[in-house]
C-alpha positions in Angstrom: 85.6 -26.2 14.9 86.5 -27.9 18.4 89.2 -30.1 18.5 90.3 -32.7 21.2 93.7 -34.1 22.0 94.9 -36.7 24.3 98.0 -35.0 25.8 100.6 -37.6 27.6 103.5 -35.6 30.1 106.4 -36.7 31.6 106.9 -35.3 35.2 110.0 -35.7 37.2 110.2 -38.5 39.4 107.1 -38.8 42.5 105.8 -35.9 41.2 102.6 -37.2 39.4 99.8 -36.6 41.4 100.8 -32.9 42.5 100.6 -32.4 38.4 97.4 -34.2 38.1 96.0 -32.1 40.8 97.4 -28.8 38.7 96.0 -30.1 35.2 92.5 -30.8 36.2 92.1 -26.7 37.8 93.1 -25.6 33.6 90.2 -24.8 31.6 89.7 -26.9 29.0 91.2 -29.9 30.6 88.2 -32.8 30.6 90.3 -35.4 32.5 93.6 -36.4 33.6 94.9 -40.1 34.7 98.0 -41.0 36.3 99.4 -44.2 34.4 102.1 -46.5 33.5 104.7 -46.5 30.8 107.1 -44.2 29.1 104.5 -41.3 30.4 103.3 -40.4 34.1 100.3 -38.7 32.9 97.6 -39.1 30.1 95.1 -35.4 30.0 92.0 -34.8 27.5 92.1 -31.9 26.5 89.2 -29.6 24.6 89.5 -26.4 22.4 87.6 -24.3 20.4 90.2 -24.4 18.1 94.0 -25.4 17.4 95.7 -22.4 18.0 93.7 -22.5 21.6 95.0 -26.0 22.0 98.2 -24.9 20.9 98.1 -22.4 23.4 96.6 -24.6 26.2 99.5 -27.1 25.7 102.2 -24.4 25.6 101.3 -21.7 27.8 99.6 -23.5 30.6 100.4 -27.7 30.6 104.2 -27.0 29.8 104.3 -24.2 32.0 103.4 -26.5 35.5 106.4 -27.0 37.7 108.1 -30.5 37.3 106.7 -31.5 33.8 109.4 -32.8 31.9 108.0 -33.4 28.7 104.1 -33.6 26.7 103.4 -35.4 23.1 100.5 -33.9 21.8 98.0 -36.5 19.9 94.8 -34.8 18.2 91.7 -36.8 17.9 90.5 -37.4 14.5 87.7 -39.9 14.9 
């Protein structure tokens, strides 16, 4: 079952669209916006799975220098 998430990250200060560029080159990543607000950065992200997503989020998102911070949303609807 596939599963889709909108994932919003906080990146330290300036740093947006060097993480932007970084999100959209991971697999499984549809789209990524810079935007306003208590984030920087709002990605859609698409698994084949949860623990993929899991993983996705974790291993790869988290792992890009100067992100601060992601909240995790899954789409139910």
């Amino acid at each position: 079952m596939a599963v889709e998430a909108y994932v919003f990250i906080e990146c330290e200060h300036a740093r947006s669209k060097e993480v932007q560029a970084k999100l959209l080159k991971i697999g499984g990543v549809k789209d990524a916006r810079v935007v306003t607000g208590p984030y920087d950065l709002i990605a859609l992200v698409t698994a084949s799975n949860f623990k993929v997503l899991g993983d996705v989020v974790i291993s790869k998102i988290q792992a890009i220098n100067h992100v601060k911070k992601t909240l995790t949303n899954v789409i139910i609807e």
